[in-house]
C-alpha positions in Angstrom: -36.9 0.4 -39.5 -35.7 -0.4 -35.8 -33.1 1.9 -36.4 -35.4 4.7 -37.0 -38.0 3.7 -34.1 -34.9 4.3 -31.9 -33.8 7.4 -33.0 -37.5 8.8 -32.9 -37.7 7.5 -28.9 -34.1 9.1 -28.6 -35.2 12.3 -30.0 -38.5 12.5 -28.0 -36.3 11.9 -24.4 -33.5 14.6 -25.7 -36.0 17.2 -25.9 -37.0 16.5 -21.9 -33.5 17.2 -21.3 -33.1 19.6 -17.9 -29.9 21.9 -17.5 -29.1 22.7 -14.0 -27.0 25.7 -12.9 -26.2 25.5 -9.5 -25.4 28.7 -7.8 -24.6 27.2 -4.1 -23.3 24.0 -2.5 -26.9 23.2 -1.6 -28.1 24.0 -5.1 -25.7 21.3 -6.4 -26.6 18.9 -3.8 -29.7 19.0 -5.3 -29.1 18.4 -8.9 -27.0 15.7 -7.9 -29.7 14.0 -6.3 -32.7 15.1 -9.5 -30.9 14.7 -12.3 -32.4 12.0 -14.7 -30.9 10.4 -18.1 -29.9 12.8 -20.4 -29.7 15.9 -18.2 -27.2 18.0 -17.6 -25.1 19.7 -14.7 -23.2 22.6 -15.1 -21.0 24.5 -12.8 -20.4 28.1 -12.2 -16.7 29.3 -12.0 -17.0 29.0 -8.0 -15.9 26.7 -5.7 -18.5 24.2 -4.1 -17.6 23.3 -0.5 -18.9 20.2 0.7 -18.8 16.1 -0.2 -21.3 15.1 -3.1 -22.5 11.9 -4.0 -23.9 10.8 -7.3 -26.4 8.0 -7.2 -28.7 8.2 -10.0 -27.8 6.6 -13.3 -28.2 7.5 -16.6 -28.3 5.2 -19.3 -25.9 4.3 -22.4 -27.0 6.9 -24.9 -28.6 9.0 -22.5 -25.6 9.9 -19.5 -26.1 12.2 -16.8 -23.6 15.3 -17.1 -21.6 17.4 -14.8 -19.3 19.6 -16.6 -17.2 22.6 -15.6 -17.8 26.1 -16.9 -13.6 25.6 -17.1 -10.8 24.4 -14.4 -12.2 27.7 -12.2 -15.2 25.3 -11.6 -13.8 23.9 -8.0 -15.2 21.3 -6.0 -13.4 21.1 -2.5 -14.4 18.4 -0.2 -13.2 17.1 3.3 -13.3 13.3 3.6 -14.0 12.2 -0.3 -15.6 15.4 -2.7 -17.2 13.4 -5.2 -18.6 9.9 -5.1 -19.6 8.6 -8.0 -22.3 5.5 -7.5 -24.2 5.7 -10.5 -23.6 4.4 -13.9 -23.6 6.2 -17.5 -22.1 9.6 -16.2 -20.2 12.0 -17.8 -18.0 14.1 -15.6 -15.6 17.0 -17.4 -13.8 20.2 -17.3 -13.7 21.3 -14.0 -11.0 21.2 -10.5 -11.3 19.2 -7.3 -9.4 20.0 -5.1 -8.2 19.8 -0.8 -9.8 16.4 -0.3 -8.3 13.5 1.1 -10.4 11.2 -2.0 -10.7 13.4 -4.9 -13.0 10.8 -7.0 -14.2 7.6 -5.6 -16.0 5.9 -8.4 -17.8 2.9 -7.7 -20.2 2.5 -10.6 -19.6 2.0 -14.1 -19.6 2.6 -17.8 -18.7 6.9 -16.7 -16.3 8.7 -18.6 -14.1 11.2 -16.8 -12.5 13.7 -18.9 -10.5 16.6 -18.4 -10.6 17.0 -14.7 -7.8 18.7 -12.9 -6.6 17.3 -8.8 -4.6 19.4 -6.8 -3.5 19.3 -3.3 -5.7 16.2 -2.7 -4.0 12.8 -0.4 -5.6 10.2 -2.8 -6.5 12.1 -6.6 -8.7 9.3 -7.7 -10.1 5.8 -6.7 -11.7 3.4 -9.1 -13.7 0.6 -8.0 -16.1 0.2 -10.5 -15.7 -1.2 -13.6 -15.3 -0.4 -17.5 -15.2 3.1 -16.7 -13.3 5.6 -19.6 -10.6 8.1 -18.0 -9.3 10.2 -20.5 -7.1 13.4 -20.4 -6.9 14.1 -16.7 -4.4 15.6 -14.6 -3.0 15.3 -11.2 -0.7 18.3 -10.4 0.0 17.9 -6.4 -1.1 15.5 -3.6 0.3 12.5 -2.0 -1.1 9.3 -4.6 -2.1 9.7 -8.1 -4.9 6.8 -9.3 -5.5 3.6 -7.5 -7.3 1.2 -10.0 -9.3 -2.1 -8.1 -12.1 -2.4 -11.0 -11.7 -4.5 -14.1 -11.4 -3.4 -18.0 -11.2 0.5 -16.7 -9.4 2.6 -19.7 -7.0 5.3 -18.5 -6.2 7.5 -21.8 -4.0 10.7 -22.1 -3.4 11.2 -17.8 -0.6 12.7 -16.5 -0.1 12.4 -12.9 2.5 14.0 -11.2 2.7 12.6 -7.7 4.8 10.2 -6.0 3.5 7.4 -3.7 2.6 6.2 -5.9 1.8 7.7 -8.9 -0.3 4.8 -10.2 -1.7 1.8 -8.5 -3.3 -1.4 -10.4 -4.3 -3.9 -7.2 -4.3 -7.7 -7.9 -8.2 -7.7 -7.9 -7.7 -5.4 -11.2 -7.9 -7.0 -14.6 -8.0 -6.5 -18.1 -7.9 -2.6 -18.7 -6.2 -0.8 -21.1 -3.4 1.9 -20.2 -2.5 4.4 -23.3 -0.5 7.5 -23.5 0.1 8.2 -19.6 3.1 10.2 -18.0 3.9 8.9 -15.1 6.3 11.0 -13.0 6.1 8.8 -9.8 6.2 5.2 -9.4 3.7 3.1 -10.7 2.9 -0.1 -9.1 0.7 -3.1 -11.3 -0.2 -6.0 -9.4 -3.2 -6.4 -12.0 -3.2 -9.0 -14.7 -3.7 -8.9 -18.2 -3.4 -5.0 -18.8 -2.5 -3.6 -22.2 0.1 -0.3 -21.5 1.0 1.5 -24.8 2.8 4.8 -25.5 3.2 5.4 -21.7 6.6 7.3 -20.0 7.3 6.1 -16.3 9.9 8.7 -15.1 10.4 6.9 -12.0 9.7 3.0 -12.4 7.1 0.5 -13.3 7.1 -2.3 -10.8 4.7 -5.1 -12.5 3.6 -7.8 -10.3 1.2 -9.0 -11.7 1.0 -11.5 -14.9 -0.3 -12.0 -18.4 0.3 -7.9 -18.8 1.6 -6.6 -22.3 3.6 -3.3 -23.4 4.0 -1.4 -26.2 5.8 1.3 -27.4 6.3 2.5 -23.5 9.2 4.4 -22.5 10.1 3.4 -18.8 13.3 4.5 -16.6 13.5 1.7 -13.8 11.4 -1.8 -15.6 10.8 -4.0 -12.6 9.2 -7.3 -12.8 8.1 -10.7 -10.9 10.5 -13.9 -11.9 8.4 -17.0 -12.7 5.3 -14.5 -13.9 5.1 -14.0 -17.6 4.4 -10.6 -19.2 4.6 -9.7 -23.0 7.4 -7.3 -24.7 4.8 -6.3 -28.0 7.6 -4.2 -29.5 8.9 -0.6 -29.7 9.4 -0.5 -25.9 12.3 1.3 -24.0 13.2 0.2 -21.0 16.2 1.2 -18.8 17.1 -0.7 -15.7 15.3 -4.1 -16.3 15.8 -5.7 -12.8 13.9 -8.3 -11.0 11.8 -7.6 -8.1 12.5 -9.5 -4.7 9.9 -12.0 -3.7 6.9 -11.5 -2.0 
């Protein structure tokens, strides 16, 4: 009975649903800022110049979108393009791109999927908590992800820059870390992160503790002495070495 009460009210709020088609930078300023739960954003295959902010939230069966008519959809900002405050977004299929941030995200419970970074200092920034990352890529640019939020899960990314690559910080916990390529360093100084099926073409320094791997492939294995991580099988790892106290 609850069930069906829920789907009803579900149904009833769908139907309200707005699509925006922003034309213009200002236009997409402006569905940023009116978009409710359940409506979605979709780009033209321009480029929008300028630095946008996402405040509003959707909610958990109801997200806000903003998805790319395909990689042609370009957002190019100066200082930090997109900033993603809110919670319950869905952000997909389109480029950022000349930026020194790519994608601050600060809230949580967002899924990011498909985006494309190029030419940007920092790609992507994550703050926020138990936020979904799946199948993004960074082709150019100076640092690939730097994780600070807890239980974040990072699916299917390939990043292709090289200082570094990947960054977990020690306030990090907890997230999960599956099917990633890696062709920069990667640095962890998070604990208790689960990596499987990832390839680190240039070294995974882990720093932090209570971290576990499986079925990684990894040129260059570094890790802490006296700080216990946990081999879960079906890893390859050349160049085990210890890393020089801090």
């Amino acid at each position: 009975m609850w069930c069906t009460i829920f789907q009803a009210i579900a149904l009833v709020q769908l139907t309200h649903a707005v699509y925006f088609n922003p034309k213009t930078t200002p236009e997409l300023q402006y569905s940023l800022h009116a978009a409710n739960p359940g409506d979605t954003i979709v780009l033209q295959n321009i480029t929008y110049t300028g630095e946008f902010t996402m405040e509003q939230s959707g909610q958990p069966y109801l997200p806000i979108t903003l998805q790319g008519a395909n990689t042609g959809s370009i957002i190019e900002g100066g200082n930090t393009a997109l900033t993603l405050k809110g919670n319950h977004w869905v952000l997909k299929g389109f480029s950022i791109t000349r930026s020194q941030i790519g994608l601050l995200i600060t809230g949580s419970n967002n899924f990011i999927d498909s985006l494309v970074t190029r030419g940007i200092s920092t790609a992507m920034m994550v703050q926020g908590s138990d936020n979904n990352l799946k199948s993004c890529a960074i082709s150019s640019g100076e640092r690939g992800i730097i994780v600070d939020g807890s239980r974040n899960k990072l699916n299917g990314l390939s990043i292709n820059v090289h200082n570094p690559a990947l960054f977990i910080s020690e306030h990090s916990c907890c997230g999960t870390i599956k099917g990633m390529v890696l062709n920069g360093k990667g640095v962890v100084r998070g604990h208790n992160h689960f990596f499987k099926s990832c390839v680190a073409n240039r070294g995974l320094d882990i720093h932090g503790c209570g971290n576990s791997f499986k079925s990684n492939v990894v040129h260059g294995f570094g890790v802490t002495q006296g700080c216990e991580n946990y081999d879960k099988g079906g890893n390859v790892l050349k160049d085990v070495h210890n890393l020089p106290s801090e």
